[in-house]
N, C-alpha and C positions, 0 to 999 in steps of 0.2 A: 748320526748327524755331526758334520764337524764343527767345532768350534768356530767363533769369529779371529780368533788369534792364528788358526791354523787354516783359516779359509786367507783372510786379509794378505795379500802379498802372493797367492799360490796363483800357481798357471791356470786360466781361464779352462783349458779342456781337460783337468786333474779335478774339478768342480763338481756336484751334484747337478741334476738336469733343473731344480729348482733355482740353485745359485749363478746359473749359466743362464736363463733367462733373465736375471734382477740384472745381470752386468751388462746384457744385450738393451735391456729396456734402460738405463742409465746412460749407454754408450749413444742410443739412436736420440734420445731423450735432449741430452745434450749435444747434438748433432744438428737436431733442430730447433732449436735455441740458437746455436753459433748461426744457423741460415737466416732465423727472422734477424737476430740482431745483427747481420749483415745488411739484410733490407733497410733495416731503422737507420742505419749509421751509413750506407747508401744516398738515403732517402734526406738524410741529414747536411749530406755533404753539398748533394745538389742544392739545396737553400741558401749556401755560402757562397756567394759571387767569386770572392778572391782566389777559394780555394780552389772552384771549380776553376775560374783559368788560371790558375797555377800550374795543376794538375792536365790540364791541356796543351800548358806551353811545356808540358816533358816531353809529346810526341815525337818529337820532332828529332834528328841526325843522333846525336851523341848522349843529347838528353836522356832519350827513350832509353838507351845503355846503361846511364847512370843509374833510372828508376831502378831498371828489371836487376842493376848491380844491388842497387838498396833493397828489393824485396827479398831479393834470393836470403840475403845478408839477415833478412828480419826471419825469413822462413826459417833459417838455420837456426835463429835465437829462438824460436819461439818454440820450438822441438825439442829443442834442451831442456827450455822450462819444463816442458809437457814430458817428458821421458826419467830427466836426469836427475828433479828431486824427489822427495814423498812424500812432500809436503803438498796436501790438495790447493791448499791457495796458490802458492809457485804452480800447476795444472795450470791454474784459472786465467792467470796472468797470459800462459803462456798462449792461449787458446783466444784471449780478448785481440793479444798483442796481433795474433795473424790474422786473424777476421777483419784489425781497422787495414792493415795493411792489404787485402783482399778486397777492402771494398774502396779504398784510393787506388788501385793501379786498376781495375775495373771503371774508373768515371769516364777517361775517353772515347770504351768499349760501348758502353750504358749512353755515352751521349751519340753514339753515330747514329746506335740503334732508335735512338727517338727520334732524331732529327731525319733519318729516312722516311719518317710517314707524315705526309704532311698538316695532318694535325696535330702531330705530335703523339700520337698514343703510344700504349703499351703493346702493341699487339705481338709486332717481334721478341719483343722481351719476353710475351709470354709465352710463345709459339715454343721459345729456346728451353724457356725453363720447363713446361712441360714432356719435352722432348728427353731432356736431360735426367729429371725425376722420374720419369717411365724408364728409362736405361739404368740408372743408378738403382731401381728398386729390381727389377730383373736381373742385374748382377748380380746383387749382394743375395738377392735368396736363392740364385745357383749354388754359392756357396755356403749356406746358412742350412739349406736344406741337405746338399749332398756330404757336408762335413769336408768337404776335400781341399785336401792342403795344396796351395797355387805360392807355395816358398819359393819355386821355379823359376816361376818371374821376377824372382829380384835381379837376374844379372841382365836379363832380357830389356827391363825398363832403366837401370842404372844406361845401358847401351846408348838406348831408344834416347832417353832425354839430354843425354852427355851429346849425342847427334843432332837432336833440336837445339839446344843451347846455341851450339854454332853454327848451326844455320844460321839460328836469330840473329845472332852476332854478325855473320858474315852479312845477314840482310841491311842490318842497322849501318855496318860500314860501308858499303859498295853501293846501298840504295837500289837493290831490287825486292819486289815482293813475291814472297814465296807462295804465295797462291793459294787456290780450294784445297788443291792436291796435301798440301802440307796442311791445310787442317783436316783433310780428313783424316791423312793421316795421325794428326793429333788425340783425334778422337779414338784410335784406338787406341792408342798408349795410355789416353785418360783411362779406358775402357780398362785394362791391364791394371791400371794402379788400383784400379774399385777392387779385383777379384783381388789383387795381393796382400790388400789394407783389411780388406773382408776377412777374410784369410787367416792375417796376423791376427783380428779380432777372436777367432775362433780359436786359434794355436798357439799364439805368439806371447799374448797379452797378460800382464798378473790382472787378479781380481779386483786391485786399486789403482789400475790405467785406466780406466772408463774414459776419462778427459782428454787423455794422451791419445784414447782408441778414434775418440771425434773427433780429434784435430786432424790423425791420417784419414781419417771417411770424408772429410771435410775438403780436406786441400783435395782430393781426386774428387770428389763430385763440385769442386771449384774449379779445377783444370777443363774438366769434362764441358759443365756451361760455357766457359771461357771459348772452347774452339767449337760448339754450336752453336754460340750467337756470332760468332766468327766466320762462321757458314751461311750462316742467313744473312749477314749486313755486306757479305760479300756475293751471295747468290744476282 
């Protein structure tokens, strides 16, 4: 049995099949934690009058470009945190910081979906998230189960989303919408990010990224919801 000095810091698939479970159960553990407290801090936001129309009035021409400027901009700090120190609390930070950000640029998504029923329910909400969590859990055990490295897809989705980006862009400028079609296709490049992040979790990851491992599982089963309830509130 190795050490903890010679386990702490090693590649996740250089591990015993004991120690590669406790990083998976830690990785998923805290996976699910960042999604409730995305709920609560969701759930939070809508109570704030101001902020929810604050958060409203970004829809709109140039705004909407600022936000999606600002989140990219948090996405990129909050990966740094989560990757580039070794210190767990710098992880933690980094993983809070994307989740408030995640669940602010999701309000205007979250409020069309309520407002399309006319009592207001949850139902599309949970149509999506159910949909989303049966996809997210069938990916990730393709990979979980087969061991198979999907590193492949890193140029594939670097492509895929550098092409999205400026769609979104060019939609935001010129004022067309890009339709079902671009989300569905969304969905698969969500789809791609689950098996790549899966992936890294299995290959990529030292033994002390667990946090770092949830914040990539996280942002792609956040992508993923994001363009099927974008499918529903647009069906």
């Amino acid at each position: 049995m190795k050490n903890h000095q010679t386990t702490n810091g090693a590649l996740v698939n250089t591990l015993t099949e004991v120690e590669k479970a406790a990083f998976y159960r830690k990785t998923y553990a805290h996976l699910a934690s960042a999604v409730l407290l995305f709920i609560l801090i969701e759930t939070l936001f809508f109570q704030i009058p101001p902020l929810l129309n604050f958060a409203l009035s970004l829809t709109q021409g140039y705004s909407w470009l600022i936000m999606l400027g600002g989140f990219l901009f948090i996405t990129n700090y909050a990966e740094r945190l989560a990757l580039k120190s070794d210190k767990n609390s710098t992880h933690y930070w980094g993983l809070l910081l994307y989740v408030v950000a995640e669940a602010f640029i999701f309000i205007p998504l979250i409020f069309i979906a309520i407002t399309m029923t006319e009592s207001g329910s949850l139902d599309i909400l949970n149509q999506a998230a159910i949909m989303t969590l049966s996809l997210f859990t069938g990916l990730s055990a393709i990979v979980l189960l087969t061991q198979k490295d999907f590193s492949f897809l890193k140029s594939i989705l670097a492509v895929g989303f550098a092409i999205a980006l400026g769609l979104i862009v060019a939609g935001i400028l010129f004022g067309f919408n890009l339709g079902l079609l671009f989300s569905a296709a969304m969905v698969i490049l969500a789809s791609g990010s689950i098996l790549y992040q899966t992936s890294n979790l299995v290959h990529k990851y030292k033994s002390n990224q667990y946090v770092a491992a949830s914040l990539g599982l996280f942002a792609s089963l956040m992508l993923l919801f994001w363009y099927i309830l974008n499918l529903h509130t647009n069906d």
